[in-house]
CHARMM internal coordinates of N, CA and C (Angstrom, degrees):
IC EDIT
DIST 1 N 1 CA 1.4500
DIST 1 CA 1 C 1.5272
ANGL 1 N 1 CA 1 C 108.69
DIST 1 C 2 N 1.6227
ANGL 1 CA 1 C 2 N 111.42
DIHE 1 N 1 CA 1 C 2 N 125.59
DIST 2 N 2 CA 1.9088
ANGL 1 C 2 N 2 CA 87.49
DIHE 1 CA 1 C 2 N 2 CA -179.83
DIST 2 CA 2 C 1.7206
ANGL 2 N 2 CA 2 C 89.51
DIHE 1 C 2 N 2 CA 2 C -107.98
DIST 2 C 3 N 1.3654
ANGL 2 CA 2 C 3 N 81.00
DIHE 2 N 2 CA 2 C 3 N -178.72
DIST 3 N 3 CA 1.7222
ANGL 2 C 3 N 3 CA 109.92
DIHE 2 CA 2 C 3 N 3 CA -167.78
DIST 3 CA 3 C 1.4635
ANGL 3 N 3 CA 3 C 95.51
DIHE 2 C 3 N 3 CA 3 C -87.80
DIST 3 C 4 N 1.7412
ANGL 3 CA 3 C 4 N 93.61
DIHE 3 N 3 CA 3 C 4 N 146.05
DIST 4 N 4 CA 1.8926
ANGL 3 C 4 N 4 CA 108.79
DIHE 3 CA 3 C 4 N 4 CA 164.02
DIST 4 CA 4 C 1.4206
ANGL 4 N 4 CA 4 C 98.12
DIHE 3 C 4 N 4 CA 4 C -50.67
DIST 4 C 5 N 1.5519
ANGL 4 CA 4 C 5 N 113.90
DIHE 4 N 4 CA 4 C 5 N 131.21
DIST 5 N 5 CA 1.1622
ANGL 4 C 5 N 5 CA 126.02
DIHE 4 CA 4 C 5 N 5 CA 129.54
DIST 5 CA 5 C 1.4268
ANGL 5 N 5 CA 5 C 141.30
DIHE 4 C 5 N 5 CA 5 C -34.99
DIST 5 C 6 N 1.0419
ANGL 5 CA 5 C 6 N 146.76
DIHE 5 N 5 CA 5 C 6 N 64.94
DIST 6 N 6 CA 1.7841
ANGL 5 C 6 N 6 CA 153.09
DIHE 5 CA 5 C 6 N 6 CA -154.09
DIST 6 CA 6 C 1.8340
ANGL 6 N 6 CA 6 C 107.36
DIHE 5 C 6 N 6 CA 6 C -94.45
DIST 6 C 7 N 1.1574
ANGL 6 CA 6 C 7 N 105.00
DIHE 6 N 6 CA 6 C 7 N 143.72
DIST 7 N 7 CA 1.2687
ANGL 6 C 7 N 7 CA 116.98
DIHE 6 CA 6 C 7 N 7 CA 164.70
DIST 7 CA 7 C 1.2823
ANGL 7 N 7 CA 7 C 126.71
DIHE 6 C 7 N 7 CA 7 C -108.90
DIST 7 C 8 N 1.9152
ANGL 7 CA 7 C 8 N 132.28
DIHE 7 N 7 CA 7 C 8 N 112.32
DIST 8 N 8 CA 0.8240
ANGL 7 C 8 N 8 CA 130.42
DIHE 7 CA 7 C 8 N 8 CA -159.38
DIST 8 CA 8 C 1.9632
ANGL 8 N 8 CA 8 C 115.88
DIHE 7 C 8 N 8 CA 8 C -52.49
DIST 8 C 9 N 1.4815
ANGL 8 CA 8 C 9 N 117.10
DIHE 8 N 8 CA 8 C 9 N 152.37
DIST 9 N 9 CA 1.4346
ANGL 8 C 9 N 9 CA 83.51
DIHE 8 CA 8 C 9 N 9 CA 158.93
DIST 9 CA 9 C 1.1651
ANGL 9 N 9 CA 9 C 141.86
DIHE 8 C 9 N 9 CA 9 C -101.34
DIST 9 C 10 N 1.4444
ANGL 9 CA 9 C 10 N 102.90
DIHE 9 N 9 CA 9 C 10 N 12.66
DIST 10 N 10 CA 1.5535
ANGL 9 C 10 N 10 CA 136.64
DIHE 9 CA 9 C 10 N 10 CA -149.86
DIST 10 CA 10 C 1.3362
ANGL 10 N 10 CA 10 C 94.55
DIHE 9 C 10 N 10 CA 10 C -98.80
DIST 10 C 11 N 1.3285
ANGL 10 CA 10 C 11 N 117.08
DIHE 10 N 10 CA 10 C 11 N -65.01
DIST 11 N 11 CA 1.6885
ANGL 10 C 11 N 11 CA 118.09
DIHE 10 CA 10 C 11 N 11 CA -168.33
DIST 11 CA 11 C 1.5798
ANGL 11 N 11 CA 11 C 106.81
DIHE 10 C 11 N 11 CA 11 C -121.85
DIST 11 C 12 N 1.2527
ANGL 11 CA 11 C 12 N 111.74
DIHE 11 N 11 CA 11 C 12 N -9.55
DIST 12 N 12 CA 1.2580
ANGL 11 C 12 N 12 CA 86.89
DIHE 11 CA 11 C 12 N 12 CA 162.69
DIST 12 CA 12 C 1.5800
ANGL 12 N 12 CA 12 C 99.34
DIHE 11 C 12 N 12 CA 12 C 100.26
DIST 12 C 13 N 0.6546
ANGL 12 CA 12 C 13 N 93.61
DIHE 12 N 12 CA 12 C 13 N -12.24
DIST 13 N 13 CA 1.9129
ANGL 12 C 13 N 13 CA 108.51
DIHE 12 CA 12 C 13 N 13 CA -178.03
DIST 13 CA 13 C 1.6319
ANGL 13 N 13 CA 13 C 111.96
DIHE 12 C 13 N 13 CA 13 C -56.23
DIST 13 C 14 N 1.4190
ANGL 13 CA 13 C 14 N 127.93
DIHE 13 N 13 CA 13 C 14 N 158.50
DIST 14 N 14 CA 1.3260
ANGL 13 C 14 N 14 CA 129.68
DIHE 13 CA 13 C 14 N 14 CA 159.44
DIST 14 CA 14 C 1.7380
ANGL 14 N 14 CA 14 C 122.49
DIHE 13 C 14 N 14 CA 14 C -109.04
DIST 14 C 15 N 1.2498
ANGL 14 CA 14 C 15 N 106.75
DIHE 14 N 14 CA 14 C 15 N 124.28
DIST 15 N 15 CA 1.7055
ANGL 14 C 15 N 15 CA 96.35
DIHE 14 CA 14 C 15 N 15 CA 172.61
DIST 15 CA 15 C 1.8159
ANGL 15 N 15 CA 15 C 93.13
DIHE 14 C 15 N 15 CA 15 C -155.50
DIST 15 C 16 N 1.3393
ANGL 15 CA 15 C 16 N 82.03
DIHE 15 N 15 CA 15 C 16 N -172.73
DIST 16 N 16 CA 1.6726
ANGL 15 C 16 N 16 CA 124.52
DIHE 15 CA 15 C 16 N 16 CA -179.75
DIST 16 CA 16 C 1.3921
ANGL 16 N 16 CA 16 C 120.26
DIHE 15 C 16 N 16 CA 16 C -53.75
DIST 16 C 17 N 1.1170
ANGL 16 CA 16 C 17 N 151.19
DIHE 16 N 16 CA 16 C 17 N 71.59
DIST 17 N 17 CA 1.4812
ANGL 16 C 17 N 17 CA 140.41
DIHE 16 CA 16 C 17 N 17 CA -166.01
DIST 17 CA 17 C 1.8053
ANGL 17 N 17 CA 17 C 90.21
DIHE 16 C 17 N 17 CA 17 C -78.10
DIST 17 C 18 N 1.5552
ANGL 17 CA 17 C 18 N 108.59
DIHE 17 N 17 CA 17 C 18 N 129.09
DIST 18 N 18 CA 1.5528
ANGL 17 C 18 N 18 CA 117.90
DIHE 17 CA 17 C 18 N 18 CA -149.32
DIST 18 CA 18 C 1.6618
ANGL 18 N 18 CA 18 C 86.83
DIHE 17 C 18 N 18 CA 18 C -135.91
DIST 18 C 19 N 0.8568
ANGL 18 CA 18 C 19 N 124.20
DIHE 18 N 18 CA 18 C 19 N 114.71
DIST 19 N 19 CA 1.7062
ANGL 18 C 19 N 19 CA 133.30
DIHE 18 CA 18 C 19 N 19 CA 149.42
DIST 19 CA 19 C 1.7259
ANGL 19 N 19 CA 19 C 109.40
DIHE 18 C 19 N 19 CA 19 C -22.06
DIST 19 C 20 N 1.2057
ANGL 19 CA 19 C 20 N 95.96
DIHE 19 N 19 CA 19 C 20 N 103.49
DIST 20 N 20 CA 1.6863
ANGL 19 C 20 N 20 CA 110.32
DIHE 19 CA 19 C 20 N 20 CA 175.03
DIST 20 CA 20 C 1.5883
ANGL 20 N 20 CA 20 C 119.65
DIHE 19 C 20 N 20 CA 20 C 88.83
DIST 20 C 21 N 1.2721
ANGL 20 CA 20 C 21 N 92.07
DIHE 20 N 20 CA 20 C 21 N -4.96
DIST 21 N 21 CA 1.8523
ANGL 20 C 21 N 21 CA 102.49
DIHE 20 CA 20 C 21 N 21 CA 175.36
DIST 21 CA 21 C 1.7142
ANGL 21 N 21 CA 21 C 103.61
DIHE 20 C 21 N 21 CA 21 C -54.79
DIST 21 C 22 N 1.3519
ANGL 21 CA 21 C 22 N 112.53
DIHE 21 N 21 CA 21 C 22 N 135.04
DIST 22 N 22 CA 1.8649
ANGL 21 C 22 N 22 CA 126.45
DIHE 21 CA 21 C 22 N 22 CA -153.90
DIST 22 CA 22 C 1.4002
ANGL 22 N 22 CA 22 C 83.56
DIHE 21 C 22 N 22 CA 22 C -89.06
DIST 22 C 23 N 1.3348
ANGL 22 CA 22 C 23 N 130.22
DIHE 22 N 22 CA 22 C 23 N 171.96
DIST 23 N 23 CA 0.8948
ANGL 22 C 23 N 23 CA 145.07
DIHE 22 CA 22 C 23 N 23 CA -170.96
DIST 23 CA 23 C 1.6581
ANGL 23 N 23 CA 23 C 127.20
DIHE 22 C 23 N 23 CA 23 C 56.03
DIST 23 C 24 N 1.3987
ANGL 23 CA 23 C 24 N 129.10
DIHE 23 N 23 CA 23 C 24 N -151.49
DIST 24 N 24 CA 1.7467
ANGL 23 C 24 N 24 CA 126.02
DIHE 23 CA 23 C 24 N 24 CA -165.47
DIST 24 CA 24 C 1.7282
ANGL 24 N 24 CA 24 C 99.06
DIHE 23 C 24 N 24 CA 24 C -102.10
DIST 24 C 25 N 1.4861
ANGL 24 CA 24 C 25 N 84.28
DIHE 24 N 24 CA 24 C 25 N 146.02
DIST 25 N 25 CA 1.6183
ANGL 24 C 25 N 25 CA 107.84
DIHE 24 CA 24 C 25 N 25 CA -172.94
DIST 25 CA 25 C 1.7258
ANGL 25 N 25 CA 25 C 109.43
DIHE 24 C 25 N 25 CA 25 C -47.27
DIST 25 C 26 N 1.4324
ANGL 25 CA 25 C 26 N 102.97
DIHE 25 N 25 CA 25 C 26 N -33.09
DIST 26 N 26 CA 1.3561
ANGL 25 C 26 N 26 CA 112.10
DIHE 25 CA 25 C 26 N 26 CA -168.93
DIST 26 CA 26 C 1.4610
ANGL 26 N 26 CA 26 C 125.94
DIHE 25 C 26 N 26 CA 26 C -113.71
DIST 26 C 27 N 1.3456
ANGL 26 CA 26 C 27 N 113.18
DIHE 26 N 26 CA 26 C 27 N 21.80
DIST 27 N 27 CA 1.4000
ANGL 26 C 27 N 27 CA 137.22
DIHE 26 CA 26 C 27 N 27 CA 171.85
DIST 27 CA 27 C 1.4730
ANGL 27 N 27 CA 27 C 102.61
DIHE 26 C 27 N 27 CA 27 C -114.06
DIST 27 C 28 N 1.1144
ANGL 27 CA 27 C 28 N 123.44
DIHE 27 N 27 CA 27 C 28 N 136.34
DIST 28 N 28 CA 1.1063
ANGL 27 C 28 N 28 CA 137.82
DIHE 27 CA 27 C 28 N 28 CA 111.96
DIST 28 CA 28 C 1.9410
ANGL 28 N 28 CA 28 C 139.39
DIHE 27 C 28 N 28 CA 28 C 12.03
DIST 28 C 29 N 1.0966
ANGL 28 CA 28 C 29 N 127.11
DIHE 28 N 28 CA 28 C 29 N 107.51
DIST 29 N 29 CA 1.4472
ANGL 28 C 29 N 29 CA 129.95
DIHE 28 CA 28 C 29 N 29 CA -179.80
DIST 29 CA 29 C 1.5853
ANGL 29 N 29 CA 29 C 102.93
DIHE 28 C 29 N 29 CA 29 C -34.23
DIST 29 C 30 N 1.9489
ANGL 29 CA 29 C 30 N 106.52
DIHE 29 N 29 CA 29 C 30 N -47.45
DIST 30 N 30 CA 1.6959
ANGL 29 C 30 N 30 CA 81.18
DIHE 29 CA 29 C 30 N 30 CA -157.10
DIST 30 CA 30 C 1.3363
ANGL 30 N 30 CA 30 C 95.40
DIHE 29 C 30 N 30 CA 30 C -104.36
DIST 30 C 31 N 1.6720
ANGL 30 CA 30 C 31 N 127.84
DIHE 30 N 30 CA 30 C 31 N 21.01
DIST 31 N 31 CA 1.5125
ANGL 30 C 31 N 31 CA 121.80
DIHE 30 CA 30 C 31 N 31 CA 173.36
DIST 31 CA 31 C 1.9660
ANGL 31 N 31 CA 31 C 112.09
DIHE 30 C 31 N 31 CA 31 C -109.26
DIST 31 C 32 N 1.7459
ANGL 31 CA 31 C 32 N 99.92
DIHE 31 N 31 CA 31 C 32 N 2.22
DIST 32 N 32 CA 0.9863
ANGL 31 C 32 N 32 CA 95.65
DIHE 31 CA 31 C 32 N 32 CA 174.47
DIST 32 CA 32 C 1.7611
ANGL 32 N 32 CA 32 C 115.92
DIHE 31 C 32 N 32 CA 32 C -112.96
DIST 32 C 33 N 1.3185
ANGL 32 CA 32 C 33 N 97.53
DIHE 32 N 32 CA 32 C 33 N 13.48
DIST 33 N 33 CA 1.9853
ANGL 32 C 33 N 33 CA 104.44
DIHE 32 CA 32 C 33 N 33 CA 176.31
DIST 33 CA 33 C 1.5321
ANGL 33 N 33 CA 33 C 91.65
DIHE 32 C 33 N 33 CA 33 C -77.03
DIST 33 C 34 N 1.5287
ANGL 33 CA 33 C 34 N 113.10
DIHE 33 N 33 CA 33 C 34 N 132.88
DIST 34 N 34 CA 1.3276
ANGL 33 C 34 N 34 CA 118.86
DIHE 33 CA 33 C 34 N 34 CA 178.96
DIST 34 CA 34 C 1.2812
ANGL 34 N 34 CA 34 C 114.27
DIHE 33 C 34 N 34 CA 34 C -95.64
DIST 34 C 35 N 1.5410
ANGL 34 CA 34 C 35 N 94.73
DIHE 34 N 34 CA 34 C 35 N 134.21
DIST 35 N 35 CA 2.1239
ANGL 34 C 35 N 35 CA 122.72
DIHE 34 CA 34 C 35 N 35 CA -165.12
DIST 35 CA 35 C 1.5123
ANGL 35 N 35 CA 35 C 85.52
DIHE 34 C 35 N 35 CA 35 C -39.86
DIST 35 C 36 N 1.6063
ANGL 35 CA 35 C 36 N 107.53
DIHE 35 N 35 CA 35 C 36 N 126.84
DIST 36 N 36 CA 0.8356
ANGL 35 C 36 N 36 CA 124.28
DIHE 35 CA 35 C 36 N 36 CA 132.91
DIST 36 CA 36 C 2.2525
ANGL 36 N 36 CA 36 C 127.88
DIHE 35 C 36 N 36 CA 36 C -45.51
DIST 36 C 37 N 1.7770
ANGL 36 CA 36 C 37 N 108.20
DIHE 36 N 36 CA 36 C 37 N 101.36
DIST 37 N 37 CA 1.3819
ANGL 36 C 37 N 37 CA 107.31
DIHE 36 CA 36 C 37 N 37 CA -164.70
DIST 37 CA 37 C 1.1532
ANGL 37 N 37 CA 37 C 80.83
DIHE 36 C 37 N 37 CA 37 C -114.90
DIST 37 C 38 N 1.7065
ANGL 37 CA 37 C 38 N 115.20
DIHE 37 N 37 CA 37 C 38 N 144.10
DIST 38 N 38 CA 1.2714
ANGL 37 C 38 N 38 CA 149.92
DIHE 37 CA 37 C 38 N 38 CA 137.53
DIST 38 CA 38 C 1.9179
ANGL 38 N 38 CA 38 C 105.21
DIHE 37 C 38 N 38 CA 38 C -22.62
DIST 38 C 39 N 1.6498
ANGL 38 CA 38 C 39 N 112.49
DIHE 38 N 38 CA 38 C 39 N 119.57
DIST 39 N 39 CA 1.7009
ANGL 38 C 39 N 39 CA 96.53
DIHE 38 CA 38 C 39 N 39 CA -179.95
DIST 39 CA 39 C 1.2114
ANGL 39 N 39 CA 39 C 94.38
DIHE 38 C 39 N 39 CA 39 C -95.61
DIST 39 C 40 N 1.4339
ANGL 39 CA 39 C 40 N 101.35
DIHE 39 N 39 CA 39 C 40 N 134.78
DIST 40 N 40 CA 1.7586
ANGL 39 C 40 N 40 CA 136.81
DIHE 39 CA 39 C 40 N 40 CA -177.68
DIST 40 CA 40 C 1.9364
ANGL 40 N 40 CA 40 C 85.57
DIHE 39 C 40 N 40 CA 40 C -55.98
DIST 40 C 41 N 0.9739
ANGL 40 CA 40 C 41 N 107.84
DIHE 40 N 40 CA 40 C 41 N 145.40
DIST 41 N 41 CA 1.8919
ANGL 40 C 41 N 41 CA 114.78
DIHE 40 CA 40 C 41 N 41 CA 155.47
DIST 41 CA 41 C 1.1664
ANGL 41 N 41 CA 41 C 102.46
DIHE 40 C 41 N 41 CA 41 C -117.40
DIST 41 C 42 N 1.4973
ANGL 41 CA 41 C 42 N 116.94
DIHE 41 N 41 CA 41 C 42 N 125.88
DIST 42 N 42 CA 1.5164
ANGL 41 C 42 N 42 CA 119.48
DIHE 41 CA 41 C 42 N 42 CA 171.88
DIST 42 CA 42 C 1.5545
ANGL 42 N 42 CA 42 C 110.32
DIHE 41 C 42 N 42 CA 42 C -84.61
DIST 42 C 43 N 1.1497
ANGL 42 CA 42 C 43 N 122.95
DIHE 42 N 42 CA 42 C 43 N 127.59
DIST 43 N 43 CA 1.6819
ANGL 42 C 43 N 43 CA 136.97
DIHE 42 CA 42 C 43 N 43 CA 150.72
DIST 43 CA 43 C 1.4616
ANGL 43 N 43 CA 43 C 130.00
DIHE 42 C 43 N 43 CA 43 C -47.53
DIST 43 C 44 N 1.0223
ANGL 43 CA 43 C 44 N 116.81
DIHE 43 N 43 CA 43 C 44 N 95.30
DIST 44 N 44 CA 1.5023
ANGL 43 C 44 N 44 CA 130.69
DIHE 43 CA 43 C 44 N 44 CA -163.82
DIST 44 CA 44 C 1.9065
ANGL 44 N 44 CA 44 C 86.92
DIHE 43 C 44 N 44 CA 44 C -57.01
DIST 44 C 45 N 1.5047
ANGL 44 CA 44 C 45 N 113.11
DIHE 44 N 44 CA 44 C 45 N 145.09
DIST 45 N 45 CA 0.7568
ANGL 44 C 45 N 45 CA 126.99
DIHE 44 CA 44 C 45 N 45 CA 169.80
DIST 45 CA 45 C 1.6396
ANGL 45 N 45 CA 45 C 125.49
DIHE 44 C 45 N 45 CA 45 C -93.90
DIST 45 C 46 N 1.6041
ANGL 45 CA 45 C 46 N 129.85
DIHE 45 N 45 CA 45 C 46 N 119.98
DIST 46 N 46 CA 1.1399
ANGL 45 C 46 N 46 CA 129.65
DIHE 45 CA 45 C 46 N 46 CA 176.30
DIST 46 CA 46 C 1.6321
ANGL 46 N 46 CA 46 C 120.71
DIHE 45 C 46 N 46 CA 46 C -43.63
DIST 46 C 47 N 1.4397
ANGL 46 CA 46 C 47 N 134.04
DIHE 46 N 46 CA 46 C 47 N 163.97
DIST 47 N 47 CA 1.2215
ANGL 46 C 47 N 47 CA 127.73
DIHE 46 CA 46 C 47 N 47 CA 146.35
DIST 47 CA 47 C 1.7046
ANGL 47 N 47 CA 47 C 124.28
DIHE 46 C 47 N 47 CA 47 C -36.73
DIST 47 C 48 N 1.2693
ANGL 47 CA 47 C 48 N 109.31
DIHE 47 N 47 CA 47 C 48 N -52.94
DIST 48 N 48 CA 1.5626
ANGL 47 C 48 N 48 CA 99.80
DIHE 47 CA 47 C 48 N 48 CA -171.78
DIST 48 CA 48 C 1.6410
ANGL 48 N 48 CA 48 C 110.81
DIHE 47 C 48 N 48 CA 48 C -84.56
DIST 48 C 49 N 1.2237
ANGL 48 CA 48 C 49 N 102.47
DIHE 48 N 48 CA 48 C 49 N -5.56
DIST 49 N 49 CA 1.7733
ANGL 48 C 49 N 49 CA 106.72
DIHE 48 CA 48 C 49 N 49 CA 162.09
DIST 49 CA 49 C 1.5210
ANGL 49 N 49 CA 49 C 114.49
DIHE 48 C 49 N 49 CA 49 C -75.84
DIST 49 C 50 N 1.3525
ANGL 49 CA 49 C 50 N 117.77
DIHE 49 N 49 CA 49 C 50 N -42.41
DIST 50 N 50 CA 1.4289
ANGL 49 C 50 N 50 CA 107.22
DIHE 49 CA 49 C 50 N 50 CA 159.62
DIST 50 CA 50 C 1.3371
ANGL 50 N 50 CA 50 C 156.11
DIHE 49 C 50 N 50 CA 50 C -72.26
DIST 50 C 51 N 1.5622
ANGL 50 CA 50 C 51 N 88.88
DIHE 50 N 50 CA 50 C 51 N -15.83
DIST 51 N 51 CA 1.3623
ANGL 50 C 51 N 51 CA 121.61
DIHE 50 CA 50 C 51 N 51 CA 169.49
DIST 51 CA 51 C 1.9254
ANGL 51 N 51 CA 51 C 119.70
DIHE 50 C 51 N 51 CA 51 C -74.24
DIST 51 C 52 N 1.2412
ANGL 51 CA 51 C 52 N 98.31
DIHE 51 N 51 CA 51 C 52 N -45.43
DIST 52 N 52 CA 1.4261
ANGL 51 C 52 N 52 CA 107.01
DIHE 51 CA 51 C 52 N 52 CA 177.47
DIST 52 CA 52 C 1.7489
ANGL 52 N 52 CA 52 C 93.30
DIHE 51 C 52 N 52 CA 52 C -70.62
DIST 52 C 53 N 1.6839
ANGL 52 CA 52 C 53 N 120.43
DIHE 52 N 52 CA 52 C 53 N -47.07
DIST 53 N 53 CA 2.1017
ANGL 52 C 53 N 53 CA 86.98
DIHE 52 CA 52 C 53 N 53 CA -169.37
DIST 53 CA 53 C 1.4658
ANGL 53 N 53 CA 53 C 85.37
DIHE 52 C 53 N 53 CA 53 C -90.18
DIST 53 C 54 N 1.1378
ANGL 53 CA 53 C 54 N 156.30
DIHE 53 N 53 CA 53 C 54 N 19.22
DIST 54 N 54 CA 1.4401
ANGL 53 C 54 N 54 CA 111.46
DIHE 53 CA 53 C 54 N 54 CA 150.93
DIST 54 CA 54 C 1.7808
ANGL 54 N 54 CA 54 C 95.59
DIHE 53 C 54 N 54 CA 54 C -91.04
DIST 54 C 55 N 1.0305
ANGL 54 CA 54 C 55 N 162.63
DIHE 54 N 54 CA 54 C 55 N -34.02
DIST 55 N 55 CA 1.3091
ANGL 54 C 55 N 55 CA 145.83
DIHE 54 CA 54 C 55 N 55 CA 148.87
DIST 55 CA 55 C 1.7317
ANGL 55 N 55 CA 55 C 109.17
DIHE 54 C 55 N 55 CA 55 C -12.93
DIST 55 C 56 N 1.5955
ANGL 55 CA 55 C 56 N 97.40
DIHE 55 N 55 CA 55 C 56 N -52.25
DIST 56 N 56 CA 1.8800
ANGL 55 C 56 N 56 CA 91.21
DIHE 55 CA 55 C 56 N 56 CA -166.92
DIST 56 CA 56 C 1.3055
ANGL 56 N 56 CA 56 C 92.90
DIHE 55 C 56 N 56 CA 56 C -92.50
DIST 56 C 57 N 1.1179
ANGL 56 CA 56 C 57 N 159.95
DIHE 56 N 56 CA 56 C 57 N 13.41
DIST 57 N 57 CA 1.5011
ANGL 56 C 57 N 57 CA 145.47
DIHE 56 CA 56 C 57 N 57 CA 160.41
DIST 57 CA 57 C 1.6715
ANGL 57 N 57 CA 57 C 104.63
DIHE 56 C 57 N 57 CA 57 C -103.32
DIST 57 C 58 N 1.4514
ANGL 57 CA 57 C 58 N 132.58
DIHE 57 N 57 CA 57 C 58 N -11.95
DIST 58 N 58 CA 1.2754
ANGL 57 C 58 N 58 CA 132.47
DIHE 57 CA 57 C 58 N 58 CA 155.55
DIST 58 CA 58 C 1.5498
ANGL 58 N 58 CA 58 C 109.33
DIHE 57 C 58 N 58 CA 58 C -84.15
DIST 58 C 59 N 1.3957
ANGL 58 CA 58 C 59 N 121.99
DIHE 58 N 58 CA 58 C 59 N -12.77
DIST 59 N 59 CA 1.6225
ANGL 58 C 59 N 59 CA 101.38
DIHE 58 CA 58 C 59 N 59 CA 162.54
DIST 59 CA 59 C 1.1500
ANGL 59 N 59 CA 59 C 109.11
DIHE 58 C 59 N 59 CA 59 C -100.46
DIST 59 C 60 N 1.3184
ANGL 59 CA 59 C 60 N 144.47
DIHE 59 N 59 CA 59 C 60 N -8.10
DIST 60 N 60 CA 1.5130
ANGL 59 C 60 N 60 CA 152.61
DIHE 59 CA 59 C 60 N 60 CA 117.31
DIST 60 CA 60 C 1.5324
ANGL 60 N 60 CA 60 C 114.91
DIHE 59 C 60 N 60 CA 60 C 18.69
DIST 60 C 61 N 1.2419
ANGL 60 CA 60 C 61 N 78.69
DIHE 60 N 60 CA 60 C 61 N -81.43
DIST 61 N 61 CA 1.7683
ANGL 60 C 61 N 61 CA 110.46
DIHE 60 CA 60 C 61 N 61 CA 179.14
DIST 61 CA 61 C 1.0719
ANGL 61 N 61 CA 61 C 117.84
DIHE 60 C 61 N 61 CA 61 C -45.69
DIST 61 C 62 N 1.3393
ANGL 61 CA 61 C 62 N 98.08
DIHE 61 N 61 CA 61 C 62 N -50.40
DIST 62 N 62 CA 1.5442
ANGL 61 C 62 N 62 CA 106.28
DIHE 61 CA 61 C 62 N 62 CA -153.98
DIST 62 CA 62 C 1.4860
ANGL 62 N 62 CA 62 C 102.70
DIHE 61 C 62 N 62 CA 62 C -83.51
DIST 62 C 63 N 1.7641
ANGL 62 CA 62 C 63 N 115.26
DIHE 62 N 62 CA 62 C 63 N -45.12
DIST 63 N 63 CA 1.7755
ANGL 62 C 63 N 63 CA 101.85
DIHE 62 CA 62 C 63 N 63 CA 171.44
DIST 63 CA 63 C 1.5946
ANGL 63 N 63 CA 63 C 110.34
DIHE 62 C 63 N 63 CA 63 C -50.76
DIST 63 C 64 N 1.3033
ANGL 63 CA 63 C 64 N 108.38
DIHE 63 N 63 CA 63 C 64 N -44.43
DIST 64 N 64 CA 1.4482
ANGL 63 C 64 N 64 CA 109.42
DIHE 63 CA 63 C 64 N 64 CA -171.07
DIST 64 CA 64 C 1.6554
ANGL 64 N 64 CA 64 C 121.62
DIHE 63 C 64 N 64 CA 64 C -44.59
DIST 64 C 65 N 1.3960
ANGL 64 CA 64 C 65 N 100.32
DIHE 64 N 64 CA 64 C 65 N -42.53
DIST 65 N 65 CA 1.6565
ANGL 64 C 65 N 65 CA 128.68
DIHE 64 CA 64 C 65 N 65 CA -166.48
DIST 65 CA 65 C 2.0418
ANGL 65 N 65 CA 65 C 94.99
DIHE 64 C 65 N 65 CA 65 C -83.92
DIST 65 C 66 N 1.1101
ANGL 65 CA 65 C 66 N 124.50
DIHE 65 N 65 CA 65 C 66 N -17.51
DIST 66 N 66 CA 1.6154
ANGL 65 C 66 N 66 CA 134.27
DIHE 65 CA 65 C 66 N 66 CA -166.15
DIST 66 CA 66 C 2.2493
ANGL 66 N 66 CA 66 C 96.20
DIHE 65 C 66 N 66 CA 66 C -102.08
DIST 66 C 67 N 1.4848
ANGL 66 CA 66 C 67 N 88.08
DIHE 66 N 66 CA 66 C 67 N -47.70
DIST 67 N 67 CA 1.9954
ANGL 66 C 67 N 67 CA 92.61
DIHE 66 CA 66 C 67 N 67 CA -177.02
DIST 67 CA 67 C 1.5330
ANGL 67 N 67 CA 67 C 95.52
DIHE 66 C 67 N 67 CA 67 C -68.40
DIST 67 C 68 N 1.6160
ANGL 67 CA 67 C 68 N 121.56
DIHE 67 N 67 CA 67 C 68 N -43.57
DIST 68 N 68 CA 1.3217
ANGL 67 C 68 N 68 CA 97.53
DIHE 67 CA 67 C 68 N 68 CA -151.59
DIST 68 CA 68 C 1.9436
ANGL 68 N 68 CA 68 C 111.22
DIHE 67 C 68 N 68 CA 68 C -100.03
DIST 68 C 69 N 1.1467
ANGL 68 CA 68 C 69 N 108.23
DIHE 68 N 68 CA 68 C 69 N -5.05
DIST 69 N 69 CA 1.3643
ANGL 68 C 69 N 69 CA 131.07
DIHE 68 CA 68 C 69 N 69 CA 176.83
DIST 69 CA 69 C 1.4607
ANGL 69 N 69 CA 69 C 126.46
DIHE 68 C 69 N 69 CA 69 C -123.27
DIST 69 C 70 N 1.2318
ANGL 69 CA 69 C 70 N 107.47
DIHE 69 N 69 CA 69 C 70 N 34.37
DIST 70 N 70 CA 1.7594
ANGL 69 C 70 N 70 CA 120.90
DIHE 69 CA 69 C 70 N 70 CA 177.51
DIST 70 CA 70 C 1.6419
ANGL 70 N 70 CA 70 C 102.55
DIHE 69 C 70 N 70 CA 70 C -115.84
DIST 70 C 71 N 0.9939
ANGL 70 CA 70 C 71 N 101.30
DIHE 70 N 70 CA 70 C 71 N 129.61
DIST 71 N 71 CA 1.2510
ANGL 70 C 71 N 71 CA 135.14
DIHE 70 CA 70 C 71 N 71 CA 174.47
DIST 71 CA 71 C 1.5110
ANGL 71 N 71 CA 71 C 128.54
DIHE 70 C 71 N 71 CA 71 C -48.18
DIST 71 C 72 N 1.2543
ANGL 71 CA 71 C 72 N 145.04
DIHE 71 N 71 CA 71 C 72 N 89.07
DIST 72 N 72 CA 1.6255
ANGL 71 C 72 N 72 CA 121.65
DIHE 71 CA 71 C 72 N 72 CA -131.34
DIST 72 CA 72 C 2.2311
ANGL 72 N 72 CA 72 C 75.45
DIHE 71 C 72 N 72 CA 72 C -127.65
DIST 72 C 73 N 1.5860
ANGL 72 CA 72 C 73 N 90.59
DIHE 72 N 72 CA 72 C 73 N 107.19
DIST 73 N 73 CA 1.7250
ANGL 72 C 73 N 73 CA 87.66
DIHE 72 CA 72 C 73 N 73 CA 172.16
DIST 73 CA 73 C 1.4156
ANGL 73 N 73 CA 73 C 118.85
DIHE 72 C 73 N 73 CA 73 C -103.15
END
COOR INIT
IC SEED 1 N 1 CA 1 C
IC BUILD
């Protein structure tokens, strides 16, 4: 039995759409291996770094909670 013929949409390419092939139906084998990305390292955050955004996400709130629940007489 052969395989549908597919056209990438990426490059434009022609191949095999193959039962269990990883990646999208309509890519391509070598346009669907995923980019190799650099892993991000996250920076642990100090005390007074957390302290200052929960300060700015409680005044957040609070305009938010004052615009949407104030009383207009």
């Amino acid at each position: 039995m052969a395989f549908p013929i597919k056209v990438c949409a990426v490059c434009g390419e022609e191949f095999e759409l193959k039962p269990g092939k990883p990646g999208f139906a309509n890519r391509c084998p070598a346009c669907s291996e995923p980019e190799s990305a650099d892993p991000v390292t996250k920076r642990g955050m100090d005390a007074d770094e957390r302290k200052s955004l929960a300060e700015a996400n409680e005044a957040r709130r609070q305009a938010m909670r004052n615009l949407l629940y104030r009383k207009d007489s």
